[in-house]
C-alpha positions as semicolon CSV with decimal commas, in nm:
position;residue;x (nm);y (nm);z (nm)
1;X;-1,310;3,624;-1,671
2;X;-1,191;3,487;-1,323
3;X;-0,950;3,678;-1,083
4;X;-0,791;3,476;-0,834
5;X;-0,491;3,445;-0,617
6;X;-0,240;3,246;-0,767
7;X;-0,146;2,867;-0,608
8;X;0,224;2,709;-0,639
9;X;0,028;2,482;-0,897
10;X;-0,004;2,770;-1,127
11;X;0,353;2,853;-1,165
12;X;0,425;2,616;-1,440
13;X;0,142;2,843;-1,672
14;X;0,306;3,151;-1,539
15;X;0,628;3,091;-1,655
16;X;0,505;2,984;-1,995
17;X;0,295;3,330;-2,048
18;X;0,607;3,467;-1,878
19;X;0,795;3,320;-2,186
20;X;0,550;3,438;-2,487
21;X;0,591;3,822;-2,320
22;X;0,889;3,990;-2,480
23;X;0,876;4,299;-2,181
24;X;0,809;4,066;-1,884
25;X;1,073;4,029;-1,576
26;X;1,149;3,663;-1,727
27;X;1,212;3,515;-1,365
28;X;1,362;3,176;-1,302
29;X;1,111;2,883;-1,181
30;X;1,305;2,920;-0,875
31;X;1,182;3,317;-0,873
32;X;0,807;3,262;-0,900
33;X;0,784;2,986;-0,669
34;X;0,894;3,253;-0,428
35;X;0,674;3,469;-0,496
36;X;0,435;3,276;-0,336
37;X;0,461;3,424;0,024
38;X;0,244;3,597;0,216
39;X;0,432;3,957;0,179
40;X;0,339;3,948;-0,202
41;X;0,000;3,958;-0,399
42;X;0,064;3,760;-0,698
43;X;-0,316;3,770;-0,953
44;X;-0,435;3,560;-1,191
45;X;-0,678;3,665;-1,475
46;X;-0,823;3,319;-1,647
47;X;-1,130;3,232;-1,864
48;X;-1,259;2,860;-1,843
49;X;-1,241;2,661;-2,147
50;X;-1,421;2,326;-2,211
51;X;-1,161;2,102;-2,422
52;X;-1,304;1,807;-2,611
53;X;-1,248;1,607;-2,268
54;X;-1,527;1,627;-2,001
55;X;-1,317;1,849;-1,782
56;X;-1,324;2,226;-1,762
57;X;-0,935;2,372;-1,793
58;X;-0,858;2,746;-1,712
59;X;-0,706;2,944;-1,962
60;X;-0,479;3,164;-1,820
61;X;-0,491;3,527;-1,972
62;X;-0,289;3,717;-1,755
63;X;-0,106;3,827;-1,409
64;X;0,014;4,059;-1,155
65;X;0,303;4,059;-0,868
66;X;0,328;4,321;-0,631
67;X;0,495;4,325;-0,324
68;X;0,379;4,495;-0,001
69;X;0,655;4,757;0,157
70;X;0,398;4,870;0,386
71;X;0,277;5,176;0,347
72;X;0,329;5,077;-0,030
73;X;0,281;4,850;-0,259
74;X;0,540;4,782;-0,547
75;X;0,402;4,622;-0,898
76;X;0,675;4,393;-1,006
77;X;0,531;4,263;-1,287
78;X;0,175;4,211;-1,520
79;X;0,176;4,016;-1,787
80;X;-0,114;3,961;-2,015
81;X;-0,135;3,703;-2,288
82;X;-0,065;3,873;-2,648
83;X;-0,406;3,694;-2,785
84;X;-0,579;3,849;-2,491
85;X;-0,395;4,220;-2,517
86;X;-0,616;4,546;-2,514
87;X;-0,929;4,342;-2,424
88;X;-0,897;4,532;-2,053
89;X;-0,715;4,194;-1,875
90;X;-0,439;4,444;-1,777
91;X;-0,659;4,702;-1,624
92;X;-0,858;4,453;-1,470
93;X;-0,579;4,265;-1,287
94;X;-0,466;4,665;-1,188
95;X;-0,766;4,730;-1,039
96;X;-0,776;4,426;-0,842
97;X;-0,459;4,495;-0,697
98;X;-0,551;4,878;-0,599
99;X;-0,817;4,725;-0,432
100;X;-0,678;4,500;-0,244
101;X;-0,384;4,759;-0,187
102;X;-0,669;4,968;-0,063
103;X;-0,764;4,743;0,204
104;X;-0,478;4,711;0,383
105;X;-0,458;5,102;0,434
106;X;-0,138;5,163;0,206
107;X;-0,046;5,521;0,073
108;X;0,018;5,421;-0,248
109;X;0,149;5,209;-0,537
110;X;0,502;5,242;-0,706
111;X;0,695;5,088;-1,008
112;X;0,928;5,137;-1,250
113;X;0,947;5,070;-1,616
114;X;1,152;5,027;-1,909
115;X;1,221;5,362;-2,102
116;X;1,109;5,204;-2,450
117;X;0,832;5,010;-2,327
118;X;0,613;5,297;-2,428
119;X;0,276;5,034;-2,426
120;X;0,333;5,001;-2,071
121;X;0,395;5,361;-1,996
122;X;0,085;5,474;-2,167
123;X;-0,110;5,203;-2,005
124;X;0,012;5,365;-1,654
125;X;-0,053;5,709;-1,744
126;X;-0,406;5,595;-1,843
127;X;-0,429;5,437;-1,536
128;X;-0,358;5,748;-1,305
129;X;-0,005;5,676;-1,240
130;X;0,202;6,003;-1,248
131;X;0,611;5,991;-1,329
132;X;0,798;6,068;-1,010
133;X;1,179;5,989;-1,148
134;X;1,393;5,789;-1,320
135;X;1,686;5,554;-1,273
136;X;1,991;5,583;-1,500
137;X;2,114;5,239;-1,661
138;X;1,905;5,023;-1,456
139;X;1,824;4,752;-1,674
140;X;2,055;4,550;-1,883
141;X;2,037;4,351;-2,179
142;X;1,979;4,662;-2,336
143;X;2,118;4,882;-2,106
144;X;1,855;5,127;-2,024
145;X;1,691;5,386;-1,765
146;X;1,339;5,316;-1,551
147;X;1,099;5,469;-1,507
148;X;0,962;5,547;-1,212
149;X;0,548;5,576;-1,150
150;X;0,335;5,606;-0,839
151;X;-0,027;5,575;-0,790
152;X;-0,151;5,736;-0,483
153;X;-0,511;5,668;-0,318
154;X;-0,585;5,980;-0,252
155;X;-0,735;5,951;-0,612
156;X;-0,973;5,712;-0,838
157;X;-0,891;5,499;-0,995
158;X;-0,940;5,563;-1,414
């Protein structure tokens, strides 16, 4: 598996593992090209595959977005592909971004989550994010609270 920083030529793949995730953010075209900026860390996770043509394609598994609100980082979104799920894409593209947070001398990492999205939540808490709050109603379509989770580096990361 390859780890890379993402390129405006990837955003057509992103949307369409965007699209197969039923707890991703769902951004417009518009939105991820954005994203694209030098304020944001936005991950790929890709094996190579070799099709029946000479040419070697990536196969994109996953990704991460975070935005930098120095001394922070916020996550705003991973999404890993649902063939590629619990094979430790998710905590790979995580770690990458803590280290990379790391670098650039940040206190921690924040973000919040949807209430039910209890695969999520456990994957956080796994990963050595503690609960720090909640905000009522803040998504819609359900309407539903966040949850809020920091990751400080005073700590390892699990």
């Amino acid at each position: 598996m390859n780890i890379r920083k993402a390129t405006l030529d990837d955003v057509p793949s992103m949307i369409e593992l965007d699209r197969q995730s039923a707890t991703s953010s769902h951004w417009t075209e518009a939105q991820y090209r954005s994203l694209l900026s030098p304020e944001r860390l936005v991950l790929l996770a890709s094996s190579e595959v070799v099709p029946d043509a000479p040419s070697v394609k990536e196969n994109l598994l996953g990704f991460i977005v975070a935005l930098q609100i120095a001394p922070e980082w916020e996550l705003e979104n991973i999404v890993v592909s649902p063939a590629a799920l619990r094979k430790g894409i998710g905590k790979r593209l995580l770690q990458a971004l803590l280290d990379a947070a790391r670098k650039t001398n940040s206190q921690a990492v924040f973000l919040e989550v949807r209430e039910s999205n209890q695969g999520a939540r456990s994957f956080y808490e796994k990963s050595g994010f503690a609960q720090t709050g909640r905000r009522k109603s803040y998504y819609s379509n359900p309407l539903e609270d966040a949850v809020l989770y920091r990751w400080v580096f005073t700590k390892p990361f699990s």
